[in-house]
N, C-alpha and C positions, 0 to 999 in steps of 0.2 A: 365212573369218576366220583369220588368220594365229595358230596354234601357241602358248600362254600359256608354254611353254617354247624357243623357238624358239631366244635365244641363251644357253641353260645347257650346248650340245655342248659347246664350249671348257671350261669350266669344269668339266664333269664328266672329261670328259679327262685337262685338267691337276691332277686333285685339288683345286680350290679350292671345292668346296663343303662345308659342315658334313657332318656326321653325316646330321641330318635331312632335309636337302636335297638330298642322295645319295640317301637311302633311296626322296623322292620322288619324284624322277626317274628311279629304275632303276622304279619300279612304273607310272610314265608310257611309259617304253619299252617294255613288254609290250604296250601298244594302240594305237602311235602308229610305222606305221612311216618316215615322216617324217622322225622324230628318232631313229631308227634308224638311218636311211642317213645322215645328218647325222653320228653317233658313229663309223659305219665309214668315213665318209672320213677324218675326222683324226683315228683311232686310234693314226698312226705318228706324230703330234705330238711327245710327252713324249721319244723317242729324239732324234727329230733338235734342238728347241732346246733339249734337255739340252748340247747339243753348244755352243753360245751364250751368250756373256754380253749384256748390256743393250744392249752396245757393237754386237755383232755382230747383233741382231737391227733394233736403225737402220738399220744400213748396204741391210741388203737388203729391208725393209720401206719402200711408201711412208708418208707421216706420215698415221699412224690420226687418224679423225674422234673416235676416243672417247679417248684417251690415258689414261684412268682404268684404262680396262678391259685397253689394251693392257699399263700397268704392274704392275696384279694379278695378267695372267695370266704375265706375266716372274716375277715374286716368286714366285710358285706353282711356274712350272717351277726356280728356283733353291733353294727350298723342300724340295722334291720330290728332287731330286738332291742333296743336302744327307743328306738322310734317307737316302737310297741308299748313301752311299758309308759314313754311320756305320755301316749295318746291314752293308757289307761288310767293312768294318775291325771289325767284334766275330765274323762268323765265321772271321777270319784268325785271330785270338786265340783262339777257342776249338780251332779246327782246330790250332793251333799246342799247345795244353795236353793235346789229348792225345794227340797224336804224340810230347811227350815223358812222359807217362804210361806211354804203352806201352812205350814205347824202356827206363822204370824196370824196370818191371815183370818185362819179358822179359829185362834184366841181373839179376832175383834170378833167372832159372830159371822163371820162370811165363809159360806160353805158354796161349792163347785160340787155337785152334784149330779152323779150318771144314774141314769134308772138301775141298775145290779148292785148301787152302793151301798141303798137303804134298805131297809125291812119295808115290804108295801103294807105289813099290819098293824106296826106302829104300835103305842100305847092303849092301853084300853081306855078309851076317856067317849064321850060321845060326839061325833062329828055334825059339823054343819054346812051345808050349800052356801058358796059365796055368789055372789049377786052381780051377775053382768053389768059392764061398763057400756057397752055398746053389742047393738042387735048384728046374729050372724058371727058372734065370736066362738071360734074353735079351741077354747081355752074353757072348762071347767075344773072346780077344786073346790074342797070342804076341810076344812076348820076342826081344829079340836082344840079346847083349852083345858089349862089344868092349873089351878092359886096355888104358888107356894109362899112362905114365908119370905121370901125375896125378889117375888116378881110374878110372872107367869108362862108355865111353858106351852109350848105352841105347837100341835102337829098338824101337817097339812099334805094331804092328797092330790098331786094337779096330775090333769089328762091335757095334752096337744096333737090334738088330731089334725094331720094334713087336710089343706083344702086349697082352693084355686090360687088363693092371695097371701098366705099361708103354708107355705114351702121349703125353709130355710130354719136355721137353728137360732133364737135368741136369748136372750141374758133376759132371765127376771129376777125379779127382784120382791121380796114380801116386807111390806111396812109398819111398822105400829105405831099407831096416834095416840099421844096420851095426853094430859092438862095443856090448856095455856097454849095448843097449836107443837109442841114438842112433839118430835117424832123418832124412833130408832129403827135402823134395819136387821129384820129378824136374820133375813139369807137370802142369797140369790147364786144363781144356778145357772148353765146352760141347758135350755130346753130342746128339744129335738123335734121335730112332727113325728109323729106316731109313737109317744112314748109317755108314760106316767112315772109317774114317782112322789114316794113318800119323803120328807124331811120332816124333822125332830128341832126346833130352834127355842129362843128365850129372849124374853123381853124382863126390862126390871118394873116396868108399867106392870100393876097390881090390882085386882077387885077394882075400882069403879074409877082406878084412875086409866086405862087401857078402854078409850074407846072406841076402838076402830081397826082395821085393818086392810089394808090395800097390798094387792097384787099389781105391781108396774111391768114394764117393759123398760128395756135402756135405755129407748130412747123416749123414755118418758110418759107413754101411751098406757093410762090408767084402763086395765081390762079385768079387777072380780073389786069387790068389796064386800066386806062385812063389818054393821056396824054391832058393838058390843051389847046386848041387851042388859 
């Protein structure tokens, strides 16, 4: 006895079945392999008359005894690719918003930072050891500075080593003090445990007005400093 699902391949294929009707027929194909091999022969369906308008599915088709069926499963695959091309035109737009997000962000100064993004050798300038906040910190980083005509740029070294209390990835942040209690954020990054990374940043604080430097945490937890000699 011939298969009670016998011609729902097509139709499962091209997505023209309901909700429920899907549901049925995928719990029919776990015992029937039949209509198994039936699904993996025209699984490449949906690609190739995606490719097709109604127009071009005549031409090379002879004329279907069911013409009902043959124009639901057109409508289905026009349907179908319809859906396709909206769902890729809203990740073009979201891909496109925060490409310029970032491109914002990174012109105030604030860089998101993975350890493979930076160069770990940086500028040639001479580095210096920043100065624990507190004993038992898994966080060290050294300093380099470089005077230009419009400020001073900044590279820095940090290591976060996993440890008991010290387990989780956070957001730091590097500071620059300059006159009068004024302060600018160089960059801040997510940090990882078990992971280093060099960053390149810039302050407009210059020669003797740049006295200080702090490495924070987000949630505010002052852990290197260096002050400017």
């Amino acid at each position: 006895m011939k298969c009670a699902y016998a011609y729902d391949d097509g139709a499962y294929v091209l997505g023209a079945l309901s909700p429920a009707e899907r549901a049925a027929y995928e719990k029919h194909l776990s015992g029937c392999a039949s209509c198994r091999q039936a699904v993996a022969e025209i699984a490449v369906l949906p690609g190739l008359l995606g490719r097709l308008d109604r127009a071009g599915l005549e031409q090379i088709l002879d004329p279907p005894s069911d013409t009902t069926r043959l124009s639901r499963l057109v409508t289905a695959v026009q349907v179908e690719r319809r859906r396709m091309m909206r769902a890729q035109r809203r990740r073009v737009i979201v891909s496109s918003c925060v490409a310029a997000s970032l491109a914002i962000v990174v012109g105030f100064g604030v860089a998101w930072v993975g350890a493979d993004l930076v160069s770990r050798d940086g500028p040639d300038v001479p580095m210096v050891a920043m100065v624990p906040a507190r004993t038992a910190l898994p966080v060290t980083a050294e300093v380099g500075l470089r005077q230009t005509n419009w400020g001073t740029e900044i590279t820095m070294r940090c290591a976060y080593t996993r440890s008991v209390n010290w387990d989780q990835a956070y957001t730091f942040r590097l500071v620059a003090h300059g006159p009068d209690g004024a302060t600018e954020q160089v960059g801040s990054w997510v940090a990882a445990p078990g992971r280093e990374i060099t960053i390149a940043g810039a302050t407009r604080f210059s020669g003797a007005e740049l006295v200080r430097l702090e490495l924070t945490r987000s949630d505010g937890m002052l852990l290197l400093t260096y002050d400017v000699p």
